[in-house]
Backbone as CSV, one residue per row, in Angstrom:
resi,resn,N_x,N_y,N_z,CA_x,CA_y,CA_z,C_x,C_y,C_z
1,UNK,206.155,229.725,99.235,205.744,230.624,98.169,206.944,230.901,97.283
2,UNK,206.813,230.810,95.925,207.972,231.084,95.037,207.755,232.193,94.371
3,UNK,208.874,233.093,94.023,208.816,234.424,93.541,207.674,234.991,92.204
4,UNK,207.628,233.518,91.873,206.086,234.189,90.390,205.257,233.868,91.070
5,UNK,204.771,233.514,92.138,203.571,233.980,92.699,202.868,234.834,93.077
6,UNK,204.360,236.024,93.710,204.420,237.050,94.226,204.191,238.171,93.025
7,UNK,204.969,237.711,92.413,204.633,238.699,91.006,203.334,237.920,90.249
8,UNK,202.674,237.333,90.739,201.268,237.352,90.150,200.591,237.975,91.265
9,UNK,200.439,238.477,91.901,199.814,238.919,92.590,199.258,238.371,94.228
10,UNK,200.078,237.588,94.182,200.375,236.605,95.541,200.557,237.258,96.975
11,UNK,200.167,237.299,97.828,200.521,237.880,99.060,201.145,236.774,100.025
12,UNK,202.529,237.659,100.596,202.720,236.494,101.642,202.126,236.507,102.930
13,UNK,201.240,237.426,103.152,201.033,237.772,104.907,200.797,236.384,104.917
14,UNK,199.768,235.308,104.770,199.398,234.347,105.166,200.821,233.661,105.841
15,UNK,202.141,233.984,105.786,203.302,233.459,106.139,203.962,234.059,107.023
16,UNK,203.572,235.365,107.514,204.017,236.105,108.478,203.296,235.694,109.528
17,UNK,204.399,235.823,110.584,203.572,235.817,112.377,203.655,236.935,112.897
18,UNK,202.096,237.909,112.610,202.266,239.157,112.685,201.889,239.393,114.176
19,UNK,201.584,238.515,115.328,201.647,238.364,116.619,203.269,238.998,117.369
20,UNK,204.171,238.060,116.121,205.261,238.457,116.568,205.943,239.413,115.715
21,UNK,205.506,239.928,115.096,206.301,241.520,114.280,206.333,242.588,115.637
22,UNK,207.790,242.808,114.867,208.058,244.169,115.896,208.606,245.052,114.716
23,UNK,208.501,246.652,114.412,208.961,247.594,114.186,210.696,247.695,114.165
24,UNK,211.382,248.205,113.282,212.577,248.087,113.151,212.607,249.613,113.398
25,UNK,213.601,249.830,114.733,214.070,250.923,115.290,214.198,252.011,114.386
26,UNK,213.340,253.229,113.626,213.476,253.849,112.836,214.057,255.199,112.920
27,UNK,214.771,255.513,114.151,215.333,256.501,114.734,215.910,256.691,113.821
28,UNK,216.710,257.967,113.048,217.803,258.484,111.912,218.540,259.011,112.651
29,UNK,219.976,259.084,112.195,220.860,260.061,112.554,221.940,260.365,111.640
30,UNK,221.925,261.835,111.544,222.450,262.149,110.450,224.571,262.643,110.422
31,UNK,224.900,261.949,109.728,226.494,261.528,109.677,226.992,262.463,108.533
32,UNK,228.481,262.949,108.113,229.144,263.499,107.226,230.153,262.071,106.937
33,UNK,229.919,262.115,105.420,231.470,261.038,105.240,231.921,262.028,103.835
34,UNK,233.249,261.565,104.243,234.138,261.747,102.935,234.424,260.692,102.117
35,UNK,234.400,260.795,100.671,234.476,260.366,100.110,235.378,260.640,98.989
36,UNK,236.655,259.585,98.398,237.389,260.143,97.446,237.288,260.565,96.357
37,UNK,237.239,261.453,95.545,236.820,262.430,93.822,235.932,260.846,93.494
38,UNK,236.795,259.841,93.126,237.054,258.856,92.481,234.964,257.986,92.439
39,UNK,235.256,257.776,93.834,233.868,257.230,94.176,232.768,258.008,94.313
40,UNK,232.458,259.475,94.687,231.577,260.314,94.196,231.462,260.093,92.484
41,UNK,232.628,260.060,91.746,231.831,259.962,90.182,231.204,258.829,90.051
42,UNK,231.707,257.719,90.938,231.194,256.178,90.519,229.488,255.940,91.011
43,UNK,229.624,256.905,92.469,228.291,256.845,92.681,227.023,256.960,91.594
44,UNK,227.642,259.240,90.975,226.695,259.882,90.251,226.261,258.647,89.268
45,UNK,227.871,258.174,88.823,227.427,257.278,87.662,226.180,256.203,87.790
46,UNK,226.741,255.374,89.083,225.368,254.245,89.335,224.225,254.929,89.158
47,UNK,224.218,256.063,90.213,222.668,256.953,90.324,222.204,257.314,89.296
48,UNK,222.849,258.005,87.983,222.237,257.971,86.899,221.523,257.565,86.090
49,UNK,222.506,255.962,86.020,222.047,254.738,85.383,220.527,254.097,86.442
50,UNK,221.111,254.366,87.420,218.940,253.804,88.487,218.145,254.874,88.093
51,UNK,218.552,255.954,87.844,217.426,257.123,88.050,217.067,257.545,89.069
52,UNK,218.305,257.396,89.829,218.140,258.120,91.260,219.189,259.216,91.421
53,UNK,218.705,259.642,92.756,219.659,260.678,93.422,220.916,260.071,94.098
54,UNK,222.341,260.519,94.037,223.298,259.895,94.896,223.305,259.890,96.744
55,UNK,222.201,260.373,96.515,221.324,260.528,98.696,221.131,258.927,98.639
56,UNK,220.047,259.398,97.489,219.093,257.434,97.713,219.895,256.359,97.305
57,UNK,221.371,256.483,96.755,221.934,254.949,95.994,222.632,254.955,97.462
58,UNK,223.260,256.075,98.404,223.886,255.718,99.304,222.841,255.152,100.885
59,UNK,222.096,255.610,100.324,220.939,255.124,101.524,220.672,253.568,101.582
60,UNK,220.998,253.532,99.761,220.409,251.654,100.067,221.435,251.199,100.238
């Protein structure tokens, strides 16, 4: 399957072996980091420019 398929409206399940899907361990745990002045602005900046929050640019 090639990517304009998918964006036509293409589904891949037919390509998945959903016999063998397993769940990806979704346990959270929640961490403190520091971060220098420098890269907090670089974040806000990215996050701005996505239209996101600097939670969600560091999440992905």
């Amino acid at each position: 399957m090639k990517a304009n398929d998918f964006d036509d409206g293409g589904s891949v399940m037919p390509f998945a072996d959903m016999p063998q899907a397993e769940r990806p361990n979704l346990k959270t745990k929640r961490v403190n980091v520091d971060f220098p002045a420098w890269m907090v602005e670089a974040l806000d900046k990215e996050a701005a420019h996505l239209g996101v929050s600097r939670q969600a640019l560091v999440k992905v």
